[in-house]
C-alpha positions in Angstrom: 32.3 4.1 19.4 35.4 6.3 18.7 33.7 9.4 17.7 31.4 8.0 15.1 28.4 9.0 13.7 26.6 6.1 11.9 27.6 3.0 9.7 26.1 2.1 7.1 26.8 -0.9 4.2 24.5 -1.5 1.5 26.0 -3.6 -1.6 24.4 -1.7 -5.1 24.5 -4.2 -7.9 25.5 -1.3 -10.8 28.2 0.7 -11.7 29.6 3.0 -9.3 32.2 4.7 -10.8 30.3 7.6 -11.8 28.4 7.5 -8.7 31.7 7.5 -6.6 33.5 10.3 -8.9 30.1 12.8 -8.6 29.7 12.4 -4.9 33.7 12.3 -4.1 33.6 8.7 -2.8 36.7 7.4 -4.5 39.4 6.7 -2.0 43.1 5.7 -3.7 42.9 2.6 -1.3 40.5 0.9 -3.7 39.0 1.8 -6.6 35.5 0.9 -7.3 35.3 -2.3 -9.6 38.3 -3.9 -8.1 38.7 -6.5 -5.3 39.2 -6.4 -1.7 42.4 -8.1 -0.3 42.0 -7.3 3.3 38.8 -7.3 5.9 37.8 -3.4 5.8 34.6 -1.3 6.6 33.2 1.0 4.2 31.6 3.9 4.0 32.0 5.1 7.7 30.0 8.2 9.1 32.9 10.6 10.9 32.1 12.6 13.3 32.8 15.7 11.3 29.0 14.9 9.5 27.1 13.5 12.5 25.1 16.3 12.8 24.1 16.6 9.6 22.8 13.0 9.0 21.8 11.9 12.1 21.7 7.9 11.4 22.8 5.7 8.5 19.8 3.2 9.2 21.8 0.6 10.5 19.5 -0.9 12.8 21.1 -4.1 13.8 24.1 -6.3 12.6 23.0 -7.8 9.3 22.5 -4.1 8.3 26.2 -3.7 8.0 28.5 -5.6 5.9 32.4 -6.3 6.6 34.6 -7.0 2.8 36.0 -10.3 2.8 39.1 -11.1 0.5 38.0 -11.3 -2.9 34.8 -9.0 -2.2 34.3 -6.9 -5.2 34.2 -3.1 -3.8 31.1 -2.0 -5.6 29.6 -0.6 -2.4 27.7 2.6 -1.9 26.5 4.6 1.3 22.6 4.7 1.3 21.4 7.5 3.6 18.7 7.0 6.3 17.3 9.4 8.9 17.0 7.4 11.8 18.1 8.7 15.6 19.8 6.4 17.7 21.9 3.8 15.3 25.0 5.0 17.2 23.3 4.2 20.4 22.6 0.8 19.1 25.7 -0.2 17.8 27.3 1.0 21.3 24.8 -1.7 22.4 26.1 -4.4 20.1 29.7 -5.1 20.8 29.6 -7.7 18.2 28.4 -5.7 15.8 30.7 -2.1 16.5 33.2 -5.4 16.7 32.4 -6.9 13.5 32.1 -3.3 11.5 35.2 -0.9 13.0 37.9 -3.5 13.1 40.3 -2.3 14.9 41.2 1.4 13.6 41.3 5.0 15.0 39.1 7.1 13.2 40.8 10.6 14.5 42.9 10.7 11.6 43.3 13.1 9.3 42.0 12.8 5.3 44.4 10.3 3.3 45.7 8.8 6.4 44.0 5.5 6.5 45.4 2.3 7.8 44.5 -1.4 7.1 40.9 -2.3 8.3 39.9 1.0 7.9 37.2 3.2 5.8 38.1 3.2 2.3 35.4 6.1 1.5 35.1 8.8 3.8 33.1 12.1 3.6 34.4 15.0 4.4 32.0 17.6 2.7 28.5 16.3 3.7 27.3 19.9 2.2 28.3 19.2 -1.6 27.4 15.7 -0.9 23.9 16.6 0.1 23.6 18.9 -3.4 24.6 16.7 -5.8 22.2 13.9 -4.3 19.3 16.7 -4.4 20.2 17.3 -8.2 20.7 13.8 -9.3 17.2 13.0 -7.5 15.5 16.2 -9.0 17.3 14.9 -12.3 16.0 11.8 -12.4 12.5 12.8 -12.5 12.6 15.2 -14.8 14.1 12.2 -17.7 12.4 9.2 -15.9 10.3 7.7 -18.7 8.0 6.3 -16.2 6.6 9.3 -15.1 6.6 10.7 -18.8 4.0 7.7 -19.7 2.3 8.2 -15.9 1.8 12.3 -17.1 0.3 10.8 -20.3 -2.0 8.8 -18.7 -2.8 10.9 -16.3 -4.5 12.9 -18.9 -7.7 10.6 -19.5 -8.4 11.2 -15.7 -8.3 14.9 -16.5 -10.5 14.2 -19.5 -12.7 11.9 -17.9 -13.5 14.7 -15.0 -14.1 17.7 -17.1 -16.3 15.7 -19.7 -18.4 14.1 -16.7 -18.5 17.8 -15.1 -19.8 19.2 -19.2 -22.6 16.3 -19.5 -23.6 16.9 -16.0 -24.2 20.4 -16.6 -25.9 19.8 -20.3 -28.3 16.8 -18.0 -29.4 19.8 -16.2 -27.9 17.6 -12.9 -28.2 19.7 -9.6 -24.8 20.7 -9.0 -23.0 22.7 -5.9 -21.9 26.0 -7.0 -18.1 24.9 -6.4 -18.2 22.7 -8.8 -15.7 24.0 -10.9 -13.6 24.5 -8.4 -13.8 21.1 -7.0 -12.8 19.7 -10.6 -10.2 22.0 -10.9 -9.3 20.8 -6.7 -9.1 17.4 -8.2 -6.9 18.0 -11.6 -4.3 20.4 -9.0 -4.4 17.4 -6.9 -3.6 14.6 -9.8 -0.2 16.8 -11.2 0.7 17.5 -7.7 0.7 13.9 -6.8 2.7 13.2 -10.2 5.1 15.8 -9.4 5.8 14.3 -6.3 6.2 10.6 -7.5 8.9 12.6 -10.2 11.0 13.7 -7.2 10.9 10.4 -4.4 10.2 7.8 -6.7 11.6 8.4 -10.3 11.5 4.8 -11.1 8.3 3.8 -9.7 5.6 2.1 -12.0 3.3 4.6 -13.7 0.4 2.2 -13.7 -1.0 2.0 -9.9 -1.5 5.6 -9.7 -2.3 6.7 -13.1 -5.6 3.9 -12.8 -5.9 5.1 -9.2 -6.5 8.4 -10.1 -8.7 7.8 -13.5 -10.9 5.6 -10.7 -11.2 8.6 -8.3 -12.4 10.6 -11.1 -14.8 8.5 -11.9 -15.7 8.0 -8.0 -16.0 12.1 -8.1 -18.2 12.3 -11.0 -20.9 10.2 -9.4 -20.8 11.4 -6.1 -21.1 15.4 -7.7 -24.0 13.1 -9.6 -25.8 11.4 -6.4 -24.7 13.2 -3.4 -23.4 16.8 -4.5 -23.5 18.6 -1.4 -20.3 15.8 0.0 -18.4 16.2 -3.2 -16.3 19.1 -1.5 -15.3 16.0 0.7 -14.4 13.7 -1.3 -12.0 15.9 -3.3 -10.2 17.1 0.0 -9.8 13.7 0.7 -8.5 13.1 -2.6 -5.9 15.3 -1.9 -4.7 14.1 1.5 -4.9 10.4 0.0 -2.5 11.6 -2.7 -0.2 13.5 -0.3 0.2 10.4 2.1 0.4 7.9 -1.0 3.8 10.1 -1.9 4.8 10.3 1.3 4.5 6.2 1.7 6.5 5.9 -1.3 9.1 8.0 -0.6 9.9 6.1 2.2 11.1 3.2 0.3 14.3 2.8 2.3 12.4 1.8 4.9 10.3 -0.5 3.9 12.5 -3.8 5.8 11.7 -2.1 8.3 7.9 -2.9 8.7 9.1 -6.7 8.8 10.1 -6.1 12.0 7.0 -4.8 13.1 5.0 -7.3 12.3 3.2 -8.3 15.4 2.8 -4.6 16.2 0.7 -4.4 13.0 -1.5 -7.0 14.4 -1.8 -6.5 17.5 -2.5 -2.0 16.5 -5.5 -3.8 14.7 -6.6 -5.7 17.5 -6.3 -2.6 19.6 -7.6 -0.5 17.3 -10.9 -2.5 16.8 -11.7 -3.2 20.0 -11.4 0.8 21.2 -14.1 1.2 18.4 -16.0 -1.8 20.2 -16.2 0.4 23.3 -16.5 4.3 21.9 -17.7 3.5 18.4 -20.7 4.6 16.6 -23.1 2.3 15.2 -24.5 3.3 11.8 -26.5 0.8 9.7 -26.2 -2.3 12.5 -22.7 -2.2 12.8 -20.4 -0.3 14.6 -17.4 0.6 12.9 -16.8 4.5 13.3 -15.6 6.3 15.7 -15.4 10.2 15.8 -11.3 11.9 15.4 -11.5 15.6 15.7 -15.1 16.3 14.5 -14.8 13.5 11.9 -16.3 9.9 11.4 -13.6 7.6 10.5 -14.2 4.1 9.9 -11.7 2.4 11.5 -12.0 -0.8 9.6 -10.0 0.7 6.4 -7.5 1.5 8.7 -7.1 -2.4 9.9 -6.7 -3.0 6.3 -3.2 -1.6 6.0 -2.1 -2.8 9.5 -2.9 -6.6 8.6 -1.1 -6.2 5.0 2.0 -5.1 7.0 1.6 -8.3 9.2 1.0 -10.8 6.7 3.9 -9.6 4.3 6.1 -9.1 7.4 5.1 -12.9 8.9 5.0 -14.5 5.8 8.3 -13.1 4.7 9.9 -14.8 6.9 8.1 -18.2 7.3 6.8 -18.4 3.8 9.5 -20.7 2.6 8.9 -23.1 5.5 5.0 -23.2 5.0 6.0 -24.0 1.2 6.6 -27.9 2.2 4.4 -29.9 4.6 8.0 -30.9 6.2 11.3 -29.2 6.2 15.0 -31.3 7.4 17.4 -29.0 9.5 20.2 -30.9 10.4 19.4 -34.7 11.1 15.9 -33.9 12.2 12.5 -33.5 10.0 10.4 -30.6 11.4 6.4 -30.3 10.3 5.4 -26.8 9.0 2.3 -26.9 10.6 3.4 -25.2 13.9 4.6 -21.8 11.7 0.9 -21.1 11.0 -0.6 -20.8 14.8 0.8 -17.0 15.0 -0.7 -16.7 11.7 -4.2 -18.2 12.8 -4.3 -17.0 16.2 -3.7 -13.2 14.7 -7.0 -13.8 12.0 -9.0 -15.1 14.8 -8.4 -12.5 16.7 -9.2 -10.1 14.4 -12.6 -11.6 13.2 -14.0 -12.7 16.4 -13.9 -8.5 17.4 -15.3 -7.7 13.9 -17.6 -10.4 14.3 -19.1 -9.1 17.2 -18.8 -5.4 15.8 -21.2 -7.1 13.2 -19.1 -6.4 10.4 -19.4 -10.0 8.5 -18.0 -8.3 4.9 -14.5 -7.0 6.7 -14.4 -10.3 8.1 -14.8 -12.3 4.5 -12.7 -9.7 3.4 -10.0 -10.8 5.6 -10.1 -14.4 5.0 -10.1 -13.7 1.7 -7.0 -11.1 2.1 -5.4 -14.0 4.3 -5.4 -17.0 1.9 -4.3 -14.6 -1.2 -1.2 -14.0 0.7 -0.8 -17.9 2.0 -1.0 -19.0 -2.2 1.2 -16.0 -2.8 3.9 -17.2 0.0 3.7 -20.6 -0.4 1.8 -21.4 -4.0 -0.2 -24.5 -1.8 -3.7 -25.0 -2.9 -4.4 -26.9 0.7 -4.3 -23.5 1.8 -7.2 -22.3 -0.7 -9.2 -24.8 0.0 -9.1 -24.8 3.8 -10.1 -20.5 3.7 -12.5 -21.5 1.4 -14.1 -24.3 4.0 -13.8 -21.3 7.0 -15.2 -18.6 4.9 -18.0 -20.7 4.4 -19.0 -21.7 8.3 -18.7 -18.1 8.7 -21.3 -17.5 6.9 -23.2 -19.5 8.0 -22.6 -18.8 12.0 -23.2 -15.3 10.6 -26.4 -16.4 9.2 -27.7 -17.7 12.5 -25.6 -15.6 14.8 -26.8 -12.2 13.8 -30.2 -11.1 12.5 -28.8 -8.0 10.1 -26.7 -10.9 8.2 -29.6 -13.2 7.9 -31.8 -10.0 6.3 -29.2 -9.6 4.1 -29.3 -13.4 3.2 -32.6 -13.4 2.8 -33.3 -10.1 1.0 -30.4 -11.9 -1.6 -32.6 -14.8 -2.1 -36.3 -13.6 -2.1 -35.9 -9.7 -2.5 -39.8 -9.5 -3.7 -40.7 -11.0 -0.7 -40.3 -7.6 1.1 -40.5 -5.1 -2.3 -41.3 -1.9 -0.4 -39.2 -2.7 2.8 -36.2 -4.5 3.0 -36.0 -5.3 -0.7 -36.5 -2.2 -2.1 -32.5 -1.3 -2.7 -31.9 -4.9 -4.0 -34.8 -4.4 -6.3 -34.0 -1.0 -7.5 -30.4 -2.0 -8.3 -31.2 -4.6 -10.6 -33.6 -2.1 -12.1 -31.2 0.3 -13.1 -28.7 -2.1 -14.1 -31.1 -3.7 -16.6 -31.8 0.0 -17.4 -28.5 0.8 -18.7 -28.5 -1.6 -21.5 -24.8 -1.7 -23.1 -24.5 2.1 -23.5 -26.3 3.2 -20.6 -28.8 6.5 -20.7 -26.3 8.9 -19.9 -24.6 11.0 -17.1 -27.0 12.5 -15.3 -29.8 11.1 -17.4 -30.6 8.1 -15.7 -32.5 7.5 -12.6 -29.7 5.9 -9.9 -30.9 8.5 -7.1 -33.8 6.2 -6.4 -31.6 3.2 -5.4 -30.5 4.2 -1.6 -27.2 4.4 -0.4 -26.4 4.6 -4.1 -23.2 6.8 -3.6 -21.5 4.4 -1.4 -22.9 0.8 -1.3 -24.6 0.5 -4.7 -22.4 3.3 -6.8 -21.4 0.6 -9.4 -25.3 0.1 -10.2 -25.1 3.7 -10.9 -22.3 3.4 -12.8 -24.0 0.4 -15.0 -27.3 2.3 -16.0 -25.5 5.9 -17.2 -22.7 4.6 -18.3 -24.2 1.3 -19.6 -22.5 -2.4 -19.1 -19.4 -0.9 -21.6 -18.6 1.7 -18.7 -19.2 -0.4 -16.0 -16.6 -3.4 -17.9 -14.1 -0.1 -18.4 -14.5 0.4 -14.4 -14.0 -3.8 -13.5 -10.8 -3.6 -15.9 -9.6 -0.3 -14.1 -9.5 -3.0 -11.7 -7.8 -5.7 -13.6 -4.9 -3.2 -14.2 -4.3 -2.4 -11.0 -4.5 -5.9 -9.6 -1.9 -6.8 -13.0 0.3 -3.2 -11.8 1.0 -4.8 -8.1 1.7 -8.2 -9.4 4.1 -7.1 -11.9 6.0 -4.7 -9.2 5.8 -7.7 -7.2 7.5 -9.7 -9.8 10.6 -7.6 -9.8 11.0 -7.5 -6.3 14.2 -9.1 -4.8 12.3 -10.9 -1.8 9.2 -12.2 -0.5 9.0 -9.5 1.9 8.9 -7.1 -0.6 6.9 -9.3 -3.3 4.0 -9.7 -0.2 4.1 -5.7 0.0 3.1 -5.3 -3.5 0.9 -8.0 -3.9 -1.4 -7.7 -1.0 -2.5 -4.1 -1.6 -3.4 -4.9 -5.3 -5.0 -8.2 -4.1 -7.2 -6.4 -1.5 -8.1 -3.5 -3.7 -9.4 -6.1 -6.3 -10.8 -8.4 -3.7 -13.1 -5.6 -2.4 -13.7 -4.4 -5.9 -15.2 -7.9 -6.7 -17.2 -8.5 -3.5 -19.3 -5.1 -3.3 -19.7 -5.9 -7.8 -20.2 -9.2 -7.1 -23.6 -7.5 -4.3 -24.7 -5.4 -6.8 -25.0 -7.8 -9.3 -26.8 -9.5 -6.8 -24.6 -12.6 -7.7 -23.5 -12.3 -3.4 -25.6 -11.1 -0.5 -24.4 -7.5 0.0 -21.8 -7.0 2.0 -21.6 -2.9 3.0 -17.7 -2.4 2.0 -17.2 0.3 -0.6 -15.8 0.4 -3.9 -11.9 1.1 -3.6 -11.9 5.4 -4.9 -15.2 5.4 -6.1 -17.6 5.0 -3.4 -18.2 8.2 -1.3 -15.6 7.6 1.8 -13.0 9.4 3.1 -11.3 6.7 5.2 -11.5 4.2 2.4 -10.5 7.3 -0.1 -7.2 7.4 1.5 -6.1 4.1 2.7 -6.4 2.9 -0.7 -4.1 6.0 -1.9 -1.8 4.7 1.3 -2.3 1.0 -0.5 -1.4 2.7 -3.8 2.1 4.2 -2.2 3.4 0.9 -1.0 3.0 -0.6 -4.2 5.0 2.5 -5.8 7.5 2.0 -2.9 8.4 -1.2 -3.6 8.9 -0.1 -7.1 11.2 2.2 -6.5 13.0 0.4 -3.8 13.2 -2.6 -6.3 13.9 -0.7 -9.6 16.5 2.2 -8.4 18.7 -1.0 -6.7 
């Protein structure tokens, strides 16, 4: 490539005149607004500015786009840090072909001949400024982070009125405390301050009800397991500072489509390295130990199968829409386009299977035919999860003598009061306790039930707080499930629509399951509830979960 940077074409659907004037763009050859009349590239990296932005994010051919006659110019440069797109187009002939033309590019400014840029850069320096203001701009005015900020402010209120009655119940507390609410409220602006400068345009609902949860989820774990609260708001924190840094990276989201199978196969991988050098803790073993600390490696397979199954289904969801599809003279059966699909999930929960972890493994099937209805809106596809999440329970049943317990102690828990029934037993208790209002934070009893900070915290939850707390917690829920959709309404393709949806459908999936256990309506299951249960690897997937959602939002509203 004659002494060029990077290429890059992205078509921007608003008004660019502005744009083009602030960021000296306009080039006499054609004005924005106005149509093409010959083949030409634009927006075309010199050399004079490869240094300072490295790559354009081209990353193959249908990254760049070549006016045709009658192409209306409203075209803008969309810059990407990415090493090696020079490299690559070097290795695409058709491609260097198909976006250079035929043009020298050592010319001098306001020399350009037909086929060649028709908006140069020449200052990358003032460019580079006025993108930093407009970006810093936009946050400042964004109206979405204005009613985020507002709602941000019953999380604040919600942690220093827990952290008051607390102290009035006379509740142990760890002499940090205030500086662990304070830890959490720094932690909440910072993470709003951040979403003002990489995603102005972002919904303010996912992390607004992400954030009221977590302050809930730190309120009963300074309630039943004080001396881990320190913990739980440090990872709080890093949550938050990876869920901006996910959503910042919105131009890269097309990206993960490519990486698909990488996804599923890192959670293949990933699982069966905990098989081998895992730690087993209650049965199962799904920890492993990452520089002094216990991470469950399950939540991290969370994110790496929604990345596969909006990445595979976004590109094979139209065909799995229609039993048959016609290309060309011949009829094709869509049945074929699952078997990636199928041998990926049985992959995946024949090792958690025999890592004894039954609840990830409903959770995926459950994950799986959420995102087949989404992709495809078939009921067949329903109804044949619902038929395999079925026989695996009951293989489980048979197969493995913790999931029978489990079973059993569901069925007839006063069979076993003062043994294996005992939690089960002392749940229900202290959800009957609660009545409507609940006794009150810190005045109830929940310390009895075991495990009550992670796998029964919502039983906590319904006797202080009462079945009117515990309703405002399961809509929390609602609105965050309602948040994803929405973003994933707006969202140009599936790709994108999958991205949003999937986190929102796991988080309220596994919000429903563990309810679902302590309301003994379902054997229990041992997954946590999304930012509430103690958990640090949950804690900040789910943030992680939260920042694709936001991504997407910006990605989808800034175009």
């Amino acid at each position: 490539m004659d002494d060029i940077a990077a290429v890059g074409v992205f078509e921007c659907l608003g008004d660019l005149d502005a744009v083009a004037d602030g960021l000296r763009l306009r080039h006499p050859a054609a004005a924005f607004g106005q149509q093409v009349t010959q083949r030409e590239a634009m927006d075309v990296l010199h050399d004079e500015v490869g240094l300072a932005l490295v790559a354009a994010g081209v990353v193959d051919r249908r990254d760049v786009r070549v006016l045709q006659p009658g192409d209306d110019a409203r075209l803008a440069f969309e810059v990407a840090i990415r090493s090696g797109a020079a490299k690559e187009l070097d290795a695409d002939p058709a491609a260097e072909a198909q976006v250079l033309g035929e043009p020298d590019f050592r010319h001098a400014p306001g020399t350009e001949q037909p086929f060649e840029a028709i908006s140069c850069i020449y200052d990358i320096g003032s460019v580079q400024a006025v993108v930093i203001l407009r970006a810093v701009g936009r946050g400042l005015v964004s109206r979405d982070r204005n009613a985020e900020l507002l709602l941000l402010a019953f999380s604040a209120g919600f942690a220093l009125l827990a952290w008051r009655a607390l102290d009035a119940a006379a509740t142990p507390l760890p002499a940090t405390t205030g500086r662990i609410v304070l830890q959490f409220l720094v932690t909440a602006l910072l993470g709003h301050l951040a979403l003002r400068a990489v995603a102005p345009a972002a919904s303010p609902l996912p992390y607004a009800a992400a954030m009221l949860l977590t302050a809930v989820g730190l309120a009963f774990v300074l309630r039943l397991a004080p001396e881990v609260a320190q913990n739980q708001a440090n990872w709080a924190l890093l949550g938050v500072i990876l869920m901006a840094a996910t959503a910042g990276a919105h131009r890269w989201l097309p990206l993960l489509r490519r990486y698909r199978y990488t996804a599923a196969a890192g959670a293949l991988v990933l699982l069966l390295v905990t098989g081998f050098l895992g730690t087993t803790i209650n049965g199962a073993r799904l920890w492993i130990s990452v520089g002094g600390q216990i991470v469950q490696t399950t939540e991290v397979i969370k994110l790496l199968v929604v990345v596969f199954l909006a990445g595979y289904l976004g590109e094979t969801g139209a065909i799995l829409a229609v039993p048959r599809f016609r290309l060309g003279d011949r009829t094709y059966r869509a049945l074929p386009y699952l078997v990636p699909l199928a041998l990926a999930v049985a992959g995946l929960m024949a090792v958690l299977a025999l890592l004894k972890d039954l609840g990830s493994v409903a959770l995926l099937v459950l994950l799986t035919l959420s995102a087949l209805y989404l992709a495809t809106g078939r009921k067949l596809f329903i109804a044949g999860g619902l038929v395999l999440l079925l026989a695996t329970a009951v293989f489980g049943y048979y197969a493995f003598d913790h999931a029978r317990t489990r079973i059993d102690v569901w069925l007839n828990p006063y069979d076993d009061p003062s043994g294996a029934g005992y939690q089960t037993i002392q749940s229900s208790y202290a959800v009957e306790a609660g009545g409507v209002t609940g006794s009150g934070l810190g005045l109830g009893q929940p310390e009895v039930i075991p495990a009550a900070a992670t796998d029964y915290v919502f039983s906590a939850i319904a006797e202080e707080l009462g079945m009117a707390g515990a309703a405002a917690v399961v809509l929390l829920y609602v609105l965050l499930l309602f948040a994803g959709l929405r973003v994933a309404m707006e969202a140009r393709d599936l790709h994108l629509q999958l991205l949003a949806a999937l986190p929102a459908c796991l988080l309220a999936i596994q919000a429903a399951v563990i309810i679902a256990g302590n309301l003994r309506l379902i054997p229990t299951t041992g997954i946590t509830l999304p930012f509430v249960s103690y958990g640090g690897s949950s804690l900040v997937v789910n943030f992680v979960l939260i920042g694709l959602v936001l991504a997407v939002s910006q990605r989808t509203r800034a175009a």
